[in-house]
BADO-530613 format. One record per residue (C-alpha): x negated, y negated, z; residue in three letters. Coordinates in Angstrom, 1 decimal, padded with zeros to 4 digits. Each point is the difference from the previous one (the first is absolute). Example, Ala and Ser with C-alpha at 12.3 -4.5 7.8 and 13.67 -1.06 7.14 Angstrom:
x|y|z|residu
-012.3|004.5|007.8|ALA
-001.4|-003.4|-000.7|SER
***
This chain:
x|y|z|residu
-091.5|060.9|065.8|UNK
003.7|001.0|-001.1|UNK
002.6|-001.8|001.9|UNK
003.1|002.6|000.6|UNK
003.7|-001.3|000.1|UNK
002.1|002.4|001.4|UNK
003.6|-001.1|-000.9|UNK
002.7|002.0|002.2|UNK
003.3|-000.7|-000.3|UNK
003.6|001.1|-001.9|UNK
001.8|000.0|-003.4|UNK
-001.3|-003.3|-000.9|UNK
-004.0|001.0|000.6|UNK
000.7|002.9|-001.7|UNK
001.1|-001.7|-003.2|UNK
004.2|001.4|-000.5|UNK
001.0|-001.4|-003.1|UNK
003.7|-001.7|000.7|UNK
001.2|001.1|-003.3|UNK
-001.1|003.4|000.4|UNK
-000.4|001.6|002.7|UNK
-003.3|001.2|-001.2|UNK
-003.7|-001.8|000.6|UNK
-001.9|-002.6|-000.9|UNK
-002.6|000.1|-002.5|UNK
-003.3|-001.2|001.4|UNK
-000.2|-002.9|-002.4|UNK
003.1|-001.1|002.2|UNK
000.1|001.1|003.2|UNK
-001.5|-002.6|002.6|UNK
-002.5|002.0|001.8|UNK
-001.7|000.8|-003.6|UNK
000.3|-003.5|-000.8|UNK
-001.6|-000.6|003.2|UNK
-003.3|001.8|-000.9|UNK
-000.2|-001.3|-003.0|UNK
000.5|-003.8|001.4|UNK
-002.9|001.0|002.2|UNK
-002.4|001.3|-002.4|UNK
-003.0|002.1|000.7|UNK
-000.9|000.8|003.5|UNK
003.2|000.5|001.6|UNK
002.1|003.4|-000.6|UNK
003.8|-000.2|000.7|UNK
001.8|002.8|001.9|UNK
003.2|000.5|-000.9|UNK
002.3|001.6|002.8|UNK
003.5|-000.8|-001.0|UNK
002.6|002.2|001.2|UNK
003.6|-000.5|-001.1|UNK
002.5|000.1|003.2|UNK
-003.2|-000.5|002.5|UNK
001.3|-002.0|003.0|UNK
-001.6|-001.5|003.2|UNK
002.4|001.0|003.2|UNK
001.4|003.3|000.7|UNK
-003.2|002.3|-000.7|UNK
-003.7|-000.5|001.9|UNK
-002.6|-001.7|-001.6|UNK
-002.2|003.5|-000.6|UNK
002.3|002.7|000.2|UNK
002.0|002.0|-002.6|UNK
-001.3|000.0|-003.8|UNK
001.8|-002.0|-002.4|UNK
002.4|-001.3|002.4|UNK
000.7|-003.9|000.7|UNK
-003.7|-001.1|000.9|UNK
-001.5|003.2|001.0|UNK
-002.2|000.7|-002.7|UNK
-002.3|-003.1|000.5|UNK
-002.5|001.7|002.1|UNK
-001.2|002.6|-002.7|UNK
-001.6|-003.3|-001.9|UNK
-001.0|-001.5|003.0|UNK
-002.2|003.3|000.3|UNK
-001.3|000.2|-003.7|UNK
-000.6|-003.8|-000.9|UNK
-002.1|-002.0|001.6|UNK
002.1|-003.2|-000.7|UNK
000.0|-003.7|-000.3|UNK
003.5|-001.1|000.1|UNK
002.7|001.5|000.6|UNK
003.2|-001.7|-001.7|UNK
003.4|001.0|002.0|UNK
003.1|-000.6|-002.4|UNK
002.9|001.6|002.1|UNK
003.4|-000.5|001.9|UNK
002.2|000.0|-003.0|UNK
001.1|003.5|000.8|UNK
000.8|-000.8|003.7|UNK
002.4|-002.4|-001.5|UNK
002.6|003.0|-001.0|UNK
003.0|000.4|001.9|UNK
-000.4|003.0|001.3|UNK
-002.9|-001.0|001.7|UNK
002.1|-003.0|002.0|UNK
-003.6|-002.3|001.0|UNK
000.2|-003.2|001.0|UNK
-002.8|-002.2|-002.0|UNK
-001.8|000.1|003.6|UNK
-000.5|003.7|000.6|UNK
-001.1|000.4|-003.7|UNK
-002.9|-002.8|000.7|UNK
-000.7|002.2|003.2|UNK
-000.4|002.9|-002.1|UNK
-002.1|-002.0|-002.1|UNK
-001.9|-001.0|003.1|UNK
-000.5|003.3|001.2|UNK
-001.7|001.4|-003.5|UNK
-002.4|-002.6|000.5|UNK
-001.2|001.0|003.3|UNK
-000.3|003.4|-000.9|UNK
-002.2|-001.2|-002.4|UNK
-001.8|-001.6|002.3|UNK
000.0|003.0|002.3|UNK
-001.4|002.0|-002.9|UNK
-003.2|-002.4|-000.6|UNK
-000.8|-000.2|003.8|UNK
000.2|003.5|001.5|UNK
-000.2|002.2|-003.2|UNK
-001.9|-001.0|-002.4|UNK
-003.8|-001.3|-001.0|UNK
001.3|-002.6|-002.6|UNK
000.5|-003.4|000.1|UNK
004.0|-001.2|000.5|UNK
000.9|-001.1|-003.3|UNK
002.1|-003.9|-000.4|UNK
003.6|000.7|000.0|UNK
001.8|-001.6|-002.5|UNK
004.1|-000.1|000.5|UNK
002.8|-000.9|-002.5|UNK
003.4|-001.0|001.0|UNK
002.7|001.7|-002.2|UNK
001.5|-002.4|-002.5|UNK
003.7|-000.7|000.2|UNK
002.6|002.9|-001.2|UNK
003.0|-000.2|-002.5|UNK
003.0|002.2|001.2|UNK
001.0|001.8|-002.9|UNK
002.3|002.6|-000.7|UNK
-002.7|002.4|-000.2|UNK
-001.1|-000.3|003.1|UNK
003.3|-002.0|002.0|UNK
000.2|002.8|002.5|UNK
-003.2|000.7|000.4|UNK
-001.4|-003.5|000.5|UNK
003.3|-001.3|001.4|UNK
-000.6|-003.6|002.2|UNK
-004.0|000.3|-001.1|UNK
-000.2|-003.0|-002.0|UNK
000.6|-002.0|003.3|UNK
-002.3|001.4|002.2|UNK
-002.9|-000.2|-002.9|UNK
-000.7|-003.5|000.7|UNK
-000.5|000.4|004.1|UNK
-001.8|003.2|-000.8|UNK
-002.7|-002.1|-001.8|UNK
-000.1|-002.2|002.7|UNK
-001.1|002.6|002.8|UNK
-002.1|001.4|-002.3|UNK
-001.9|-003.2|-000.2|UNK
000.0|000.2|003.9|UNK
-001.7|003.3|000.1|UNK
-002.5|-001.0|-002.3|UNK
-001.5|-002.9|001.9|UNK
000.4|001.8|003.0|UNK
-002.2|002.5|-001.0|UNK
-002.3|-002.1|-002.2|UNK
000.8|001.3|-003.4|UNK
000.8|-001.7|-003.3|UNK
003.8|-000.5|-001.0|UNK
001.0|-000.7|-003.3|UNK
003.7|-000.5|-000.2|UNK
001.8|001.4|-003.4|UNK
002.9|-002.8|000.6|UNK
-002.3|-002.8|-001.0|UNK
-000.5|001.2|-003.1|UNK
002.7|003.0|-001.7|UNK
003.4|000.3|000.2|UNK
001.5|003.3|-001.1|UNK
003.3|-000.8|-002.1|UNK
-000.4|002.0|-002.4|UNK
000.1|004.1|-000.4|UNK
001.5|002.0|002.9|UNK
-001.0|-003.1|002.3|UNK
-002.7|002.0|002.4|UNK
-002.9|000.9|-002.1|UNK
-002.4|-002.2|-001.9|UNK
000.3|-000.9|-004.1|UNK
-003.4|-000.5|-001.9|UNK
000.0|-003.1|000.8|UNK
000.1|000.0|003.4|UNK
-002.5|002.5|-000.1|UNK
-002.2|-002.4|-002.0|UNK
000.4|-002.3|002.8|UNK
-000.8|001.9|002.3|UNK
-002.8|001.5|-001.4|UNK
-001.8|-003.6|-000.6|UNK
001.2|-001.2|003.7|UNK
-001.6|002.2|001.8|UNK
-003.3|000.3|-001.9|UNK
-000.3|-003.9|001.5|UNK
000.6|001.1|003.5|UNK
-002.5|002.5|-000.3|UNK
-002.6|-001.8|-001.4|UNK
000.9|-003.2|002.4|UNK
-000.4|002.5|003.4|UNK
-003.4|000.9|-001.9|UNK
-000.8|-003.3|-000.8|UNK
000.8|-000.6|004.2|UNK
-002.1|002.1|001.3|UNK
***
């Protein structure tokens, strides 16, 4: 049977090109690359959503809006994994979280999640994959926007490996393996992308390879 990957998350899932503005190709963007690390028998749902956030809107309400739209796959796929790349946005300014309340928005996706699997639905919860944004670069692009971000990035990553285990899902940490000091210092090059691509094929497989 095909394995479904729903990947849900911002700018970076979605594939924005740091150069220019526009998208990714899909020889390039990570969550194509994904699929075609994968192979045959697993279809990759890309659900990238530039400016998506994790605090300040409810998990299932609104329509394009921070988080809100996950519930419209949950009800048309009957998924596998879901991959949760978020919390860069909650980093702005304007937003003023602390690392902590971000991670409780992270938390509180999840258990809608949960919620979703257990009282509405006939499916099967799907494994929960979730990636820690990768460290920022202030630049003058983005120095207002993203103002004090680059030091709360680090902690951030830190409760979101906390959440994870607490709720049993996987965590792959972006960290460990890209650093963004290139472009406009918040969204992925090609590279990274390639990396990212190929990293989390393995932790796919592995949890299938678990089971």
């Amino acid at each position: 049977m095909i394995k479904n990957i729903l990947c849900f998350g911002d700018s970076n899932t979605w594939g924005l090109n740091p150069e220019t503005g526009k998208r990714l190709d899909e020889n390039t963007r990570w969550t194509s690359l994904l699929n075609k690390n994968l192979g045959c028998g697993f279809n990759v749902i890309e659900a990238g959503q530039p400016n998506r956030t994790l605090v300040h809107n409810p998990p299932f309400d609104g329509v394009l809006n921070g988080v809100s739209y996950l519930k419209p796959y949950l009800d048309k796929h009957d998924l596998d994994f879901i991959i949760i790349a978020l919390g860069t946005n909650d980093l702005k300014k304007r937003f003023n979280l602390t690392p902590t309340l971000i991670a409780d928005g992270l938390n509180d996706l999840i258990n809608s999640i949960h919620i979703y699997y257990q009282q509405g639905s006939t499916l099967k919860s799907p494994k929960i994959i979730i990636a820690s944004p990768p460290r920022i670069r202030i630049t003058e692009q983005y120095s207002r926007i993203y103002e004090e971000a680059d030091t709360k990035v680090t902690e951030l990553s830190s409760a979101f490996k906390s959440v994870a285990a607490n709720n049993k899902c996987a965590f792959i940490d972006f960290n460990s393996f890209i650093n963004i000091t290139d472009g406009d210092g918040i969204h992925f090059d090609d590279n990274q992308h390639l990396a990212i691509g190929f990293k989390i094929a393995q932790l796919v497989q592995n949890s299938l390879n678990n089971c």
